[in-house]
C-alpha positions as CSV (number, residue, x, y, z in Angstrom):
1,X,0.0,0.0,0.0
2,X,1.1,3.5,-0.6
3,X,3.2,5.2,2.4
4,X,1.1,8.3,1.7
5,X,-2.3,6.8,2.2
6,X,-1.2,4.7,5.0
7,X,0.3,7.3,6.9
8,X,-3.3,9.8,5.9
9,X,-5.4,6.9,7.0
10,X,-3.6,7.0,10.8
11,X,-4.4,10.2,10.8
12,X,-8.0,10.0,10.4
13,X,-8.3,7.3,12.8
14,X,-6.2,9.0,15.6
15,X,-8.4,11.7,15.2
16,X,-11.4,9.9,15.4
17,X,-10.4,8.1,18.3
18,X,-9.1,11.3,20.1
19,X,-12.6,12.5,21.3
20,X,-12.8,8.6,22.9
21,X,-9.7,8.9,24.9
22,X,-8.9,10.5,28.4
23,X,-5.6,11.3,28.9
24,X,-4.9,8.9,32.1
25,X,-8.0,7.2,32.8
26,X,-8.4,3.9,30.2
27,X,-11.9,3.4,29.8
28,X,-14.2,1.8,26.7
29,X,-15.1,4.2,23.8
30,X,-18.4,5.7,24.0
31,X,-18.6,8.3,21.7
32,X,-21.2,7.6,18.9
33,X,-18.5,7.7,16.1
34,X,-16.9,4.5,17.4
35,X,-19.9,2.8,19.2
36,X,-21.6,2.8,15.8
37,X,-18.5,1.5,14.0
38,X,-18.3,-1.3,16.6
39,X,-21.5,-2.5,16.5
40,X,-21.7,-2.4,12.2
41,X,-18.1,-4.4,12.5
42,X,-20.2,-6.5,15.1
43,X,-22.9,-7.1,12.5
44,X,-20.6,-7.7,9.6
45,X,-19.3,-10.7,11.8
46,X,-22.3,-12.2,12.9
47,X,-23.1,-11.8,9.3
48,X,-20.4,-13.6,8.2
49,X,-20.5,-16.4,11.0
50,X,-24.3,-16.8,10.1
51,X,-23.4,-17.4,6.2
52,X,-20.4,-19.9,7.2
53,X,-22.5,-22.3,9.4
54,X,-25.2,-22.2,7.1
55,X,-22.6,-23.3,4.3
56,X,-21.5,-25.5,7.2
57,X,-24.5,-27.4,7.4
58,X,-24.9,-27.8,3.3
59,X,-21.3,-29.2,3.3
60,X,-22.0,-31.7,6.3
61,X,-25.2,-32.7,4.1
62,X,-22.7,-33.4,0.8
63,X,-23.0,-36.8,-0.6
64,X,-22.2,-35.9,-4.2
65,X,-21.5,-33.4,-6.7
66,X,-21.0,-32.8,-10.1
67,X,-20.6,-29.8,-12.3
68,X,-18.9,-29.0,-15.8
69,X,-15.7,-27.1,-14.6
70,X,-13.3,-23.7,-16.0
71,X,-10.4,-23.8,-14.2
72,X,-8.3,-20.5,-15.5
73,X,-4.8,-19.9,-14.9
74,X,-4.3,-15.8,-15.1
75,X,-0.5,-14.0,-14.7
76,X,-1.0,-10.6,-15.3
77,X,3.5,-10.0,-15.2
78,X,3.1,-11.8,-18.3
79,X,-0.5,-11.1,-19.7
80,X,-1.1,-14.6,-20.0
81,X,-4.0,-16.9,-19.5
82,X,-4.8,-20.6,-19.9
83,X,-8.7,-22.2,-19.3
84,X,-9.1,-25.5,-19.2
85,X,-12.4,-26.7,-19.1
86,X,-14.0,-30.3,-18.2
87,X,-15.9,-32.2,-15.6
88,X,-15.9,-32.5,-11.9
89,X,-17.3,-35.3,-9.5
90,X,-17.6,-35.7,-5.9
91,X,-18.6,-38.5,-4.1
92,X,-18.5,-39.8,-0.3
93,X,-19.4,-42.7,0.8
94,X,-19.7,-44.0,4.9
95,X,-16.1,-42.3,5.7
96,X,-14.1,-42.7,2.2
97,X,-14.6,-39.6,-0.1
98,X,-13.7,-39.9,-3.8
99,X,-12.8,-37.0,-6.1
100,X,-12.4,-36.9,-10.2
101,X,-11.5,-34.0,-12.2
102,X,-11.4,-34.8,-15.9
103,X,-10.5,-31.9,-18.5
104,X,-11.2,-32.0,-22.3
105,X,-10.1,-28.8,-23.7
106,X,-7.5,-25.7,-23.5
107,X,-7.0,-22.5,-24.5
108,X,-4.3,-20.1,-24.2
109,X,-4.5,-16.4,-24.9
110,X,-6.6,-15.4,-28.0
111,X,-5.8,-19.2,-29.6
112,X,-8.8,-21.2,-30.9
113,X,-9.6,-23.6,-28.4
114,X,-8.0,-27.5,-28.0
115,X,-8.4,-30.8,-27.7
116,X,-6.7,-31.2,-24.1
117,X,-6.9,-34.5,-22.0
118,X,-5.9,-34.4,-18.3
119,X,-7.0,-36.2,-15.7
120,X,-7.2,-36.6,-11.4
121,X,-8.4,-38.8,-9.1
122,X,-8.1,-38.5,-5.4
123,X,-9.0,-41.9,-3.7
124,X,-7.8,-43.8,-1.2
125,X,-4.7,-46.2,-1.6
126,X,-6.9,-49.5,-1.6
127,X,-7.8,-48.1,-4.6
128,X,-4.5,-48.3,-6.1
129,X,-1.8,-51.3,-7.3
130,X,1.6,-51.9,-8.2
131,X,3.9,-54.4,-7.5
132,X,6.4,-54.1,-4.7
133,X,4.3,-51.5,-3.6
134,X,1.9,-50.8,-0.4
135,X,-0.5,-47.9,-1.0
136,X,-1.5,-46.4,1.9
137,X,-3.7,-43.4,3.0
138,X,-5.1,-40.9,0.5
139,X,-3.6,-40.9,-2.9
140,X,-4.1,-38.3,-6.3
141,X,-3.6,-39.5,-9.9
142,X,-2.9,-37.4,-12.3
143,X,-2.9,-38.6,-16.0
144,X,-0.9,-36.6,-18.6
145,X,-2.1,-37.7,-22.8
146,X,0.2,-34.9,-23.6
147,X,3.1,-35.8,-21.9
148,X,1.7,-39.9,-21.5
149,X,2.3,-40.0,-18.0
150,X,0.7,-40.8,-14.9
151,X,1.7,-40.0,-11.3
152,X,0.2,-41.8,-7.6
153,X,0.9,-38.7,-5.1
154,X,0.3,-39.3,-1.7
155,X,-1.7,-36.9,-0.1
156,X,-2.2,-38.6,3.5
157,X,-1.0,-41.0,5.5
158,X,-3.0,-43.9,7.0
159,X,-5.5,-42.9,8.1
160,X,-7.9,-42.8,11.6
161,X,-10.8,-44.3,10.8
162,X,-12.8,-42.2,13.7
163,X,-11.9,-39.0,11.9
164,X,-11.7,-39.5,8.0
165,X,-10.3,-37.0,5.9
166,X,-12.2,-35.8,3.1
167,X,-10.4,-35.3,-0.2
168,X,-11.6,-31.8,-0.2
169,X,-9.4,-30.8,2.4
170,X,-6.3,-32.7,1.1
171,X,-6.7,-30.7,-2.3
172,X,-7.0,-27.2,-1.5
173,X,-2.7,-26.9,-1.3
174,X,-2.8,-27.7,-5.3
175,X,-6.5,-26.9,-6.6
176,X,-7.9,-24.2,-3.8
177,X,-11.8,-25.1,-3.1
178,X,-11.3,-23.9,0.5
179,X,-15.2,-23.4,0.4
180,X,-16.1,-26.8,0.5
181,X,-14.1,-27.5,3.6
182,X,-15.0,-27.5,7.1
183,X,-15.8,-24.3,8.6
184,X,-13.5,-24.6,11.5
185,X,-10.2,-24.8,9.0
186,X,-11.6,-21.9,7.4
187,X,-11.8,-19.7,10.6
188,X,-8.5,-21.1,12.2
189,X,-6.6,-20.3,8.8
190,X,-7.9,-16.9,7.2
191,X,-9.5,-13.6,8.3
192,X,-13.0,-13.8,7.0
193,X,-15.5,-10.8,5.4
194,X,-18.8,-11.2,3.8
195,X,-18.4,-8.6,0.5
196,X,-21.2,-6.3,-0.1
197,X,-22.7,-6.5,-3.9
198,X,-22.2,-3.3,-5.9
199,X,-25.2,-4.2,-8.0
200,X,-29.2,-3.3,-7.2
201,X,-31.8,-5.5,-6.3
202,X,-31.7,-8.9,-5.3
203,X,-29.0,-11.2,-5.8
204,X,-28.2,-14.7,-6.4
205,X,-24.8,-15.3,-5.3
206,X,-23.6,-14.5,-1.6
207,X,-19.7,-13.5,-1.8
208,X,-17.0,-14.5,0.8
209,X,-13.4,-12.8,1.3
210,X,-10.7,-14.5,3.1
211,X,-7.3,-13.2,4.3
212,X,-4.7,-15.7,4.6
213,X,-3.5,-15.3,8.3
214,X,-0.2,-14.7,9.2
215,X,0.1,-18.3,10.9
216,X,-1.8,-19.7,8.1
217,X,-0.8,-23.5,6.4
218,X,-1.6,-21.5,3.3
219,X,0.4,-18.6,3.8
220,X,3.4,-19.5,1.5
221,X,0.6,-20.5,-1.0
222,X,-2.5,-17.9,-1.3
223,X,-2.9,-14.2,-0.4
224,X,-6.7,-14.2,-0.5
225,X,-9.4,-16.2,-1.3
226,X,-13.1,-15.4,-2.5
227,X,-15.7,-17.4,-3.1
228,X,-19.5,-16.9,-4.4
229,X,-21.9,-19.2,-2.6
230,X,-25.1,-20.0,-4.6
231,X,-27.9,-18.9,-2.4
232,X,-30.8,-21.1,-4.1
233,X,-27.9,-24.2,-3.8
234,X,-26.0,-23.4,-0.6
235,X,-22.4,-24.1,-2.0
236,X,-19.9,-22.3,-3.7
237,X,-19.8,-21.9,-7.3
238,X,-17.1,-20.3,-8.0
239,X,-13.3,-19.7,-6.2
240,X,-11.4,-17.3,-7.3
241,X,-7.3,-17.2,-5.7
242,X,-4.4,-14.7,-5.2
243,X,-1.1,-16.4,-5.4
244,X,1.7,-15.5,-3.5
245,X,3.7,-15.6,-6.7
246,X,5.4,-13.9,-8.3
247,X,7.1,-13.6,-5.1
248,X,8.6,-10.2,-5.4
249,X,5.5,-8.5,-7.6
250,X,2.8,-6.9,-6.3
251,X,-0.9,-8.3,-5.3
252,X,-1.8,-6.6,-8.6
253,X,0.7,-8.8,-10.7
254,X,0.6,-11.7,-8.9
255,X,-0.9,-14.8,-10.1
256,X,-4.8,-16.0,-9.9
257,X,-6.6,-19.0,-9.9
258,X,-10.6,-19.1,-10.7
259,X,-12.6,-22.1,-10.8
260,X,-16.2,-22.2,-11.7
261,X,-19.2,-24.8,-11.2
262,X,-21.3,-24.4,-14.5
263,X,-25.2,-26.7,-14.0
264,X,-23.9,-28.3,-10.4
265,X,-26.1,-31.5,-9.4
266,X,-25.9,-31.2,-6.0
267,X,-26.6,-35.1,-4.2
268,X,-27.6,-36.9,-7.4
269,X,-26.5,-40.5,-7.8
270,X,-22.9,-40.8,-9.1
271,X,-22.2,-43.8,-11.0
272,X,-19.4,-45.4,-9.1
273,X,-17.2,-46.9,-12.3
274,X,-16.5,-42.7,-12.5
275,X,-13.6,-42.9,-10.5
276,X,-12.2,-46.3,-11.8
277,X,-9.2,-45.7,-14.4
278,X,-6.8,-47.9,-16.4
279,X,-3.2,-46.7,-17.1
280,X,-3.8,-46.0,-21.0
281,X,-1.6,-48.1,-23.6
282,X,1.8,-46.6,-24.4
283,X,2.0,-44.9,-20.8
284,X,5.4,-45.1,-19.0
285,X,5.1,-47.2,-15.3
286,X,3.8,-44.7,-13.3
287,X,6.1,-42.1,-11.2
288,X,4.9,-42.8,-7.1
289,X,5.5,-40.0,-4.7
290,X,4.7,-41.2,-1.4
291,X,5.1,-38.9,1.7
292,X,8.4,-38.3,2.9
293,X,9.0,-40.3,6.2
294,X,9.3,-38.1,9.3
295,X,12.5,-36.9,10.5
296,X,13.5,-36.9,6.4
């Protein structure tokens, strides 16, 4: 931020906060300047915490989704951009979740869009086989036809079976959906605002603004986070992510990631044979990246 309107804007605010002070005697503010800023900031935060447990309480009811997916890559240093666009499922199951992203096209810049095959799967490792290998935990499987190559990433480690972990939350450090996560990661890792609409009469779409804290897991990853919850379906629709790099540019040059759900079915049957997948012919053996061993 500029020096000059940082240094304006403590101004103001000492000013306003001057008529609220006594010089030796500490005492709350009562003058009605700050009382009504603290109750609107009040409201603003009950607002927000009323949105998030509502969203809460879709999420909890989640047994499947599905939704045509654009997934754009922007980097403003370089005035580039790259959309991919495809399908995404969601399923869960008793305490195993199952995730499948499968893109069909790209396009880059002002090109004509292409044929473009990519694939992930995030299961767990019972899912998966290879000889000489134990697959264990929470795996992702990504499948390259450009490059024809496949990867088995481990996510998670074995699991406790008396608290799961949903594939959503193992994702967002590579694909951010952070909205489709539980409410108390949200809270514990970002500062959260509800963002007013600039646009008259009613509106469909309820959107959320997160601050990556200081402390935050994601704070070598993201800067902010916003998402647009659909009001009439209770989930988000579309993310939209500040990297953290370039790491010396600006926010205004930095890169962004936005994903958006296009005709979601929320809790429709999923055919279960979605999440199945061969190694296609011609491949090379697949490249396995477990997790790195503690104290490695």
């Amino acid at each position: 931020m500029n020096k000059k309107i940082i240094i304006k804007s403590a101004i103001v605010l000492l000013w306003a906060l001057s008529g609220c002070l006594a010089s030796e005697v500490k005492k709350a503010c009562t003058c009605p300047n700050c009382v009504a800023k603290r109750q609107a900031k009040e409201e603003v935060a009950n607002d927000a915490d009323k949105v998030l447990k509502q969203l809460n309480q879709k999420t909890s009811e989640l047994m499947s989704f599905q939704a045509q997916i654009e997934y754009k890559f922007i980097q403003p240093l370089l005035e580039s951009e790259r959309l991919q666009k495809g399908v995404f499922y969601y399923t869960k199951i008793g305490n195993s979740s199952k995730l499948r992203l499968n893109f069909h096209t790209r396009t880059i810049d002002d090109e004509e869009e292409e044929k473009y095959v990519e694939e992930y799967i995030v299961l767990g490792g019972a899912n998966l086989s290879h000889p000489g290998h134990r697959f264990e935990g929470m795996w992702a499987v990504q499948i390259d036809y450009e490059m024809e190559g496949i990867r088995y990433i481990q996510l998670a480690d074995v699991q406790d079976p008396n608290k799961p972990i949903d594939v959503f939350d193992l994702i967002n450090k590579n694909f951010p959906m952070v909205g489709f996560s539980r409410i108390e990661d949200i809270k514990k890792q970002f500062e959260i605002t509800l963002v007013e609409q600039k646009k008259s009469g009613p509106e469909d779409f309820i959107q959320v603004h997160l601050e990556v804290k200081p402390n935050s897991i994601y704070k070598d990853d993201y800067v902010s986070i916003d998402f647009w919850i659909d009001k009439k379906l209770g989930l988000p629709t579309k993310i939209v992510t500040v990297s953290t790099e370039p790491a010396t540019e600006p926010v205004e040059q930095k890169d962004v990631f936005e994903i958006k759900f296009l005709n979601p079915k929320f809790n429709n049957k999923i055919d279960k044979k979605i999440f199945d997948f061969k190694i296609p012919a011609g491949f090379d053996e697949p490249d396995i990246m477990p997790l790195p061993k503690k104290g490695e």
